[in-house]
C-alpha positions as CSV (number, residue, x, y, z in Angstrom):
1,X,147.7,-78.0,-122.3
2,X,148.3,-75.2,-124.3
3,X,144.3,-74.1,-123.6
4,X,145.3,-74.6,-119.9
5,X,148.4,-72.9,-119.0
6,X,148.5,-69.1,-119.5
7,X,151.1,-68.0,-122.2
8,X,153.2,-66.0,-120.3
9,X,154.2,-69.0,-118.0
10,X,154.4,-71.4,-121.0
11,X,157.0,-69.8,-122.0
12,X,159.3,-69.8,-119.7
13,X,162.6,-71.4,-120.1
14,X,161.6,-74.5,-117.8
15,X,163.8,-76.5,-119.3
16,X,166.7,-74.4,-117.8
17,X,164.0,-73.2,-114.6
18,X,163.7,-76.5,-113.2
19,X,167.1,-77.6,-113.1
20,X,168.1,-74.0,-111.4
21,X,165.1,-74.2,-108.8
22,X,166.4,-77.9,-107.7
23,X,170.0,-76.7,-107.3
24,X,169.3,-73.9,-105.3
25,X,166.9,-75.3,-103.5
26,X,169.7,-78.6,-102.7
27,X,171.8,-75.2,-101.7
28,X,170.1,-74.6,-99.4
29,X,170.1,-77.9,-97.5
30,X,173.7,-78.2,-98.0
31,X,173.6,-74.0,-96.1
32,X,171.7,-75.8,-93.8
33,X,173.4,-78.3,-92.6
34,X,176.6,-75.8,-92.9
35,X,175.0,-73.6,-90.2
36,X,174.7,-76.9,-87.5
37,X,170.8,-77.5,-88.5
38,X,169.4,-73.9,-88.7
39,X,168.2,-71.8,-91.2
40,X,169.6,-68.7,-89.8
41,X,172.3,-67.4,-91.2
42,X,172.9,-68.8,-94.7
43,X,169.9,-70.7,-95.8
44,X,167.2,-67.9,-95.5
45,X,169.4,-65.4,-96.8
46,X,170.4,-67.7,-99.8
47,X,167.0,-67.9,-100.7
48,X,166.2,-64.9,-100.5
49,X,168.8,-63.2,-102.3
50,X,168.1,-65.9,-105.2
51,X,164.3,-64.6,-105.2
52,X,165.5,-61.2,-105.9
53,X,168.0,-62.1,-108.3
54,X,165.2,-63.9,-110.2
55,X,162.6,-61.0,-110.2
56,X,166.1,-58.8,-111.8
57,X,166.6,-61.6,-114.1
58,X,163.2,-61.8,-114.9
59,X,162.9,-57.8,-116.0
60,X,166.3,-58.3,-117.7
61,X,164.4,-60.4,-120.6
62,X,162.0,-57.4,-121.3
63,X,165.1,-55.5,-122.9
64,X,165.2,-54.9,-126.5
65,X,168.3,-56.1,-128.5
66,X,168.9,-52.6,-129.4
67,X,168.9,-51.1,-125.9
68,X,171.0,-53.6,-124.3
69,X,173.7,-52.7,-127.3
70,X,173.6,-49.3,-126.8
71,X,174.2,-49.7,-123.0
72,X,177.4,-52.2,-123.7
73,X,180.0,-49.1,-123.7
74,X,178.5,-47.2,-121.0
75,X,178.0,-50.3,-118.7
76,X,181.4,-51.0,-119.0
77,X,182.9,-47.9,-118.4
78,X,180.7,-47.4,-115.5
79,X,181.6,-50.4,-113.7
80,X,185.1,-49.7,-114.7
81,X,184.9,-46.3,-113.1
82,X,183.9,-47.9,-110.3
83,X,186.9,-50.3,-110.2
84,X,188.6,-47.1,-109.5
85,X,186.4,-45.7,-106.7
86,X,187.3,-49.6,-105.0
87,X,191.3,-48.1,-105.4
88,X,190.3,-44.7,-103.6
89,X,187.8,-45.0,-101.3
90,X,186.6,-48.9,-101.1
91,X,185.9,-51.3,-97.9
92,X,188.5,-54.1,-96.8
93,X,187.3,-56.8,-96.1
94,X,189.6,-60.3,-94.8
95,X,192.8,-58.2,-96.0
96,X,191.5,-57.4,-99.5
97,X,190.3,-54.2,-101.2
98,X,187.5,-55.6,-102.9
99,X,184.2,-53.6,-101.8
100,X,182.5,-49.9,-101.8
101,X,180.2,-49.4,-99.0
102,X,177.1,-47.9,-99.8
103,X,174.9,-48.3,-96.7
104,X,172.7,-50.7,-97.6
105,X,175.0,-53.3,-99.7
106,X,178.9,-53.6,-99.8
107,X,179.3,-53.8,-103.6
108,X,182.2,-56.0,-105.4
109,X,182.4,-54.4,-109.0
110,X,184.5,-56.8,-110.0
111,X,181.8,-59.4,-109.8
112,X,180.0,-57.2,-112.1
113,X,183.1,-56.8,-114.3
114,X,182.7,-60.5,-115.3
115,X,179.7,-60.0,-117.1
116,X,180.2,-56.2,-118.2
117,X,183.7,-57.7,-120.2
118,X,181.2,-60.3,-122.0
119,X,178.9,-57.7,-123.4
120,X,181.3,-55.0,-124.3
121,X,182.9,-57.1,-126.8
122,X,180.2,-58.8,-127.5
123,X,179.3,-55.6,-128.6
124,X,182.9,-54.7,-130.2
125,X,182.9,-57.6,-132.3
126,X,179.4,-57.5,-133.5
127,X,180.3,-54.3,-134.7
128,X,183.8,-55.6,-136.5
129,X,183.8,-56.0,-140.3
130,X,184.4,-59.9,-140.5
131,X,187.4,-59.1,-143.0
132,X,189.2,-57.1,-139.5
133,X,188.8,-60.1,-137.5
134,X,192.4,-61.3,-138.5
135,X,194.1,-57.7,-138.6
136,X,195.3,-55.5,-134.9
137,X,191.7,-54.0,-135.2
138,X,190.5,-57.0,-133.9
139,X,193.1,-57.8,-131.3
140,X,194.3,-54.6,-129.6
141,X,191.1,-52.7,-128.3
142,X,189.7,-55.9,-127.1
143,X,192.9,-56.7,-125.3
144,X,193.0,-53.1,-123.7
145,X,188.9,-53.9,-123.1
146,X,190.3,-57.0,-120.9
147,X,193.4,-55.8,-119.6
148,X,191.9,-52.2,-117.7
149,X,189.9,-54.3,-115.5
150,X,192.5,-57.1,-115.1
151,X,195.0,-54.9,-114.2
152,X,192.2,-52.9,-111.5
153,X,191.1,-56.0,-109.9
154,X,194.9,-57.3,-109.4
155,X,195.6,-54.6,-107.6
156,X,192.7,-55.3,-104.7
157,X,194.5,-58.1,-104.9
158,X,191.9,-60.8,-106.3
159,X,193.9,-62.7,-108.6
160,X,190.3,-65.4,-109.3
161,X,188.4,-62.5,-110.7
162,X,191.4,-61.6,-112.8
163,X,191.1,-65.2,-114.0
164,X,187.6,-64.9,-114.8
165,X,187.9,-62.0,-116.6
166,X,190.7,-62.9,-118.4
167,X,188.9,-66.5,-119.7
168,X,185.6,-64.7,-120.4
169,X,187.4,-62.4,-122.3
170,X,189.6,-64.9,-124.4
171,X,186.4,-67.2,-125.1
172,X,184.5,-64.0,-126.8
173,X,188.2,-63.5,-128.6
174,X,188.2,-67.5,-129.5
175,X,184.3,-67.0,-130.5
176,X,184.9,-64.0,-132.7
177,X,186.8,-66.2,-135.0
178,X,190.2,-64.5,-134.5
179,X,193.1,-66.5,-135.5
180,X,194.1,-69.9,-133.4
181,X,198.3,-68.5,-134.2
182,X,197.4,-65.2,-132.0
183,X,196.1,-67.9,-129.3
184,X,198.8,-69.9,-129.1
185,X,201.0,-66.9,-129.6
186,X,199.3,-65.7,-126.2
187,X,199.9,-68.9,-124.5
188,X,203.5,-69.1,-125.3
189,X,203.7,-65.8,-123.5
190,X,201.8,-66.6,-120.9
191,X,204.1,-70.0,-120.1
192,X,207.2,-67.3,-120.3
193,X,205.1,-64.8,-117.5
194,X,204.3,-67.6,-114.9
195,X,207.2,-67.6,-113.4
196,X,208.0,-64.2,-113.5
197,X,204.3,-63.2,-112.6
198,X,204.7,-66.1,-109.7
199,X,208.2,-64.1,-107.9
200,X,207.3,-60.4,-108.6
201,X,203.9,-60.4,-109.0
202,X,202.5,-62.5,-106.6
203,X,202.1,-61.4,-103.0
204,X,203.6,-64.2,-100.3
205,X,200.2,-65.8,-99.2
206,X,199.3,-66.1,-103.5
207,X,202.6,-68.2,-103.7
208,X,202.0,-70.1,-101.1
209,X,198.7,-71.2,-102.6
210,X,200.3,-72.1,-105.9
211,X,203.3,-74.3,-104.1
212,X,200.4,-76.0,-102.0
213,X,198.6,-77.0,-104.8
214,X,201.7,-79.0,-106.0
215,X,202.1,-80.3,-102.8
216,X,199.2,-79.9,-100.4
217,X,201.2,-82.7,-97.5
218,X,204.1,-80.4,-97.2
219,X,202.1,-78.2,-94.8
220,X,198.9,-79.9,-93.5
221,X,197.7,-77.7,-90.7
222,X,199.3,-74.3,-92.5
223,X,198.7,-73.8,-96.3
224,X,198.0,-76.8,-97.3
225,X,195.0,-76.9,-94.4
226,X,191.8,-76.0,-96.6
227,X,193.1,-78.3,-99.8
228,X,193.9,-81.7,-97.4
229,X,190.5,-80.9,-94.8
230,X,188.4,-80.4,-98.5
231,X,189.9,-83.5,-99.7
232,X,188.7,-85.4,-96.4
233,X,185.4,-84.7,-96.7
234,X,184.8,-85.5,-100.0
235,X,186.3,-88.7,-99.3
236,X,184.8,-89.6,-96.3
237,X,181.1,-89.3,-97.9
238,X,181.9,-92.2,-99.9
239,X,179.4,-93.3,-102.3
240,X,176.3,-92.2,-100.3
241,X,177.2,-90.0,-98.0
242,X,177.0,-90.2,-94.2
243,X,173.7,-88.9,-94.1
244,X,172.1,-85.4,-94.5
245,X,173.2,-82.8,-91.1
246,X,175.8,-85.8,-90.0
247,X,178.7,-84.3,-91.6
248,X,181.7,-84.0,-88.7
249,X,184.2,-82.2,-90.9
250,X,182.1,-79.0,-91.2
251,X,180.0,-79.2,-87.9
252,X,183.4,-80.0,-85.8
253,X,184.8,-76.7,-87.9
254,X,187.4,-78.7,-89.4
255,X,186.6,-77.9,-92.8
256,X,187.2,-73.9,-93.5
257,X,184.3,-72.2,-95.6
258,X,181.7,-75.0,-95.6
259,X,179.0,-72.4,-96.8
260,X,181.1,-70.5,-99.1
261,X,184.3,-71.9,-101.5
262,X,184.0,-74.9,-99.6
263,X,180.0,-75.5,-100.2
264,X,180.8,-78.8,-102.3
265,X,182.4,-80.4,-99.9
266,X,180.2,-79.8,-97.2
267,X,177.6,-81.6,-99.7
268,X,180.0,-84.3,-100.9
269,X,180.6,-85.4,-97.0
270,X,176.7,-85.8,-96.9
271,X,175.6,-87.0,-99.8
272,X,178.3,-89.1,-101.2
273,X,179.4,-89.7,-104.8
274,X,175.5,-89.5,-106.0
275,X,175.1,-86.4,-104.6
276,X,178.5,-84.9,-106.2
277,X,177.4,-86.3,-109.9
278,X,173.6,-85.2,-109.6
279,X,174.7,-81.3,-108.9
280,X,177.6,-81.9,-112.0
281,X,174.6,-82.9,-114.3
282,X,172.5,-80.4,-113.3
283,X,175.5,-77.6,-114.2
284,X,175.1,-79.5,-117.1
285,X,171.4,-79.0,-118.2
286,X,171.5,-75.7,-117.5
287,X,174.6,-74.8,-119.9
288,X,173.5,-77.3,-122.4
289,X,170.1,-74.7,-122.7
290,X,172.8,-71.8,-122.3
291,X,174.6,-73.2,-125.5
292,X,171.2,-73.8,-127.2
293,X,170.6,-70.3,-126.7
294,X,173.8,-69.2,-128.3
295,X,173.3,-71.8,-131.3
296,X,169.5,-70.5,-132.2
297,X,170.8,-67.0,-131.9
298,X,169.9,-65.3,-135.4
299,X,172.6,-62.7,-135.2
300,X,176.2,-62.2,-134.1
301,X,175.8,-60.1,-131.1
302,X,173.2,-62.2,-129.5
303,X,175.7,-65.4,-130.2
304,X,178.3,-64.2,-128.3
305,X,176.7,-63.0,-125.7
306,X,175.2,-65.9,-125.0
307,X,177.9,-67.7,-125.5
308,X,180.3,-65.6,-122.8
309,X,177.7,-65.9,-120.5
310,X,177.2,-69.8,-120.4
311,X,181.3,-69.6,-120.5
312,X,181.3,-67.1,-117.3
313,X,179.0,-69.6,-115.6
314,X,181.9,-72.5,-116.6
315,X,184.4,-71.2,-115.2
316,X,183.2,-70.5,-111.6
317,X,181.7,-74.4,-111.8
318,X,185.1,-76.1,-112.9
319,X,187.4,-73.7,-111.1
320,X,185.9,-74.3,-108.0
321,X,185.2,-78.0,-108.2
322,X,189.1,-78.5,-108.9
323,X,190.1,-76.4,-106.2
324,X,188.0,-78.6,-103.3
325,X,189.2,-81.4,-104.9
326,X,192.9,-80.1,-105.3
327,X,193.5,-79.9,-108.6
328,X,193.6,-76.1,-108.3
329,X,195.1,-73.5,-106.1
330,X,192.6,-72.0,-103.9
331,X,191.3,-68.5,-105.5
332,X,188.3,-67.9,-103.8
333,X,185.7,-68.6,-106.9
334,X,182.5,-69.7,-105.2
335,X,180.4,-72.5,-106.4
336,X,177.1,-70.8,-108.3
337,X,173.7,-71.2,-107.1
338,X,175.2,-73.1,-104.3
339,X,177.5,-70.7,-101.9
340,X,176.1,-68.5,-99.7
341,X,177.3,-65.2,-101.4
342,X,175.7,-62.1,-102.7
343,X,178.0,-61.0,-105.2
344,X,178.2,-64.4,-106.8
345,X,174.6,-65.0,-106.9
346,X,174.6,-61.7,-108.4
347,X,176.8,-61.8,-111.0
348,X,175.4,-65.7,-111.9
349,X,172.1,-64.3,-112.2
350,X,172.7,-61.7,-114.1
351,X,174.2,-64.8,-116.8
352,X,171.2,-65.9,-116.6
353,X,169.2,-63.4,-116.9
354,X,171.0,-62.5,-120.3
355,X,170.6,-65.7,-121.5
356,X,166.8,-65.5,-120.8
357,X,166.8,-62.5,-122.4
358,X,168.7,-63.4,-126.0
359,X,166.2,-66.7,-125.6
360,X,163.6,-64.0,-126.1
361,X,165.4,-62.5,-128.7
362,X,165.4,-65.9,-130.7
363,X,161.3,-66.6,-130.6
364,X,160.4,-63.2,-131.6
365,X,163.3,-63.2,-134.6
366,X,161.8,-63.2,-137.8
367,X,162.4,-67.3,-139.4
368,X,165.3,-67.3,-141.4
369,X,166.4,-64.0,-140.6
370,X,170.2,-64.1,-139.7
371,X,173.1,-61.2,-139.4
């Protein structure tokens, strides 16, 4: 086969391809259906989007290991910088502050602030003497790394992104090897700063998310609305599903979002319990290469990179599968691959793209060459 197949498409990560191509391509459906039977507005543009997020990804594995180190710092900073520009001069959008309008796309740098945090100390800690890991070298300019962007995107307010920062940035910390008393350290603080984060840092409609989570039934048809209509459709699909385009929750506009945060339950209505459990194991292949990736890494940069990235990609999957099913508050994480949404898709396929790239990284290495 080898005599048959050209080289460059041999290549190719199909193990990790395939998987992708079926779940956006099931997206699609689900947009579909979502959209009452048409194409227009979510499916095409899905796809689309998808195809160009691919060709990106696709140019992103021709970077050397040495360019994409040098760019970590000045990457960061420039997304960072624009973080700012979203504070002065960016678009609002559903109440939020989240966008910069530049004519042809409306820009959420704090999608791209996900990834940026992932290389930038992938970067630092490559860089760290492995006898600093367990001294304040280690600790403090990563937390400050973390913390400028945290603190940025908070203010929009978009306290999800702040989350996903926040984890991809304590998985590289975790990764690094720093000690497991500095984590639990951090958690203790962080039980102490819930409930003062929850009355003076939280605005009103953030509190009500987090109190409806507990109790979803206490206000059906107010806050708890999205949880208690999500939890109905997933229900109602049953084992099987009622059928593909017969779902009534999302075509009778009962069920808020169906093509965006709300994508899996638009798919669970339809396609059941099967349905639900083939898109989990599919998540599943393609992370399972991700890790792969990160274990036949032959140096330290490339593991953690590849690592945060598969970790980014986690976090939007499980956070957003608990909150449709309610064991989450809602925080507006879309479900990758799936949810119509530029900036997700976006930032997703940039993950991907990385990890495509370091999987280049890994054939040409030199055998038994590690650092």
């Amino acid at each position: 086969m080898s005599s048959v197949i050209p080289a460059p498409v041999a290549r190719q990560p199909w193990g990790m391809l395939l998987p992708l191509f079926a779940l956006v391509g099931f997206g699609a459906l689900v947009l579909f259906s979502a959209a009452g039977g048409n194409w227009q507005p979510f499916a095409v543009s899905h796809l689309v989007r998808f195809g160009i997020f691919l060709a990106m990804a696709c140019v992103m594995t021709l970077f050397s290991r040495d360019l994409v180190r040098l760019l970590a710092y000045p990457g960061y900073a420039a997304v960072l910088l624009m973080l700012v520009a979203v504070e002065a001069m960016g678009f609002v959008g559903g109440g939020s502050q989240r966008w910069l309008d530049l004519g042809v796309i409306q820009l959420q740098p704090s999608e791209l602030m996900k990834p940026a945090v992932v290389l930038v100390l992938a970067r630092f800690y490559s860089g760290l003497p492995p006898a600093m890991t367990t001294s304040w070298r280690a600790l403090v300019p990563a937390a400050a790394l973390i913390a400028l962007p945290m603190a940025l995107v908070l203010l929009q307010p978009d306290l999800g992104t702040a989350l996903a920062i926040a984890f991809g940035g304590a998985v590289l910390m975790f990764l690094a090897g720093l000690p497991m008393r500095w984590f639990a350290a951090g958690g203790l603080a962080a039980l102490v700063a819930i409930p003062i984060a929850y009355f003076f840092a939280l605005h009103d409609y953030q509190q009500r998310r987090v109190t409806t989570f507990l109790d979803p039934e206490s206000d059906p048809l107010g806050a708890g609305y999205h949880i208690t209509q999500s939890k109905i459709a997933i229900g109602s699909g049953g084992l099987t599903g009622k059928g593909f385009n017969e779902g009534s929750q999302s075509h009778l506009n009962y069920l808020p979002e169906p093509h965006t945060d709300f994508v899996f339950a638009t798919m669970a209505e339809e396609w059941g319990l099967i349905g639900g459990i083939a898109v989990i194991l599919i998540f599943g292949l393609i992370m399972r290469w991700g890790l792969q990736v990160a274990r036949k890494s032959h140096d330290r940069f490339a593991k953690l990179l590849a690592a945060g990235m598969v970790a980014t990609i986690f976090f939007y999957v499980a956070i957003n599968l608990m909150m449709v099913m309610g064991l989450a508050p809602v925080v507006g994480i879309p479900l990758p691959f799936m949810s119509h949404g530029g900036s997700s898709m976006m930032t997703n396929m940039i993950c991907i793209g990385s990890l495509m790239m370091v999987n280049r990284w890994n054939r040409q290495a030199p055998r038994g060459r590690f650092g």
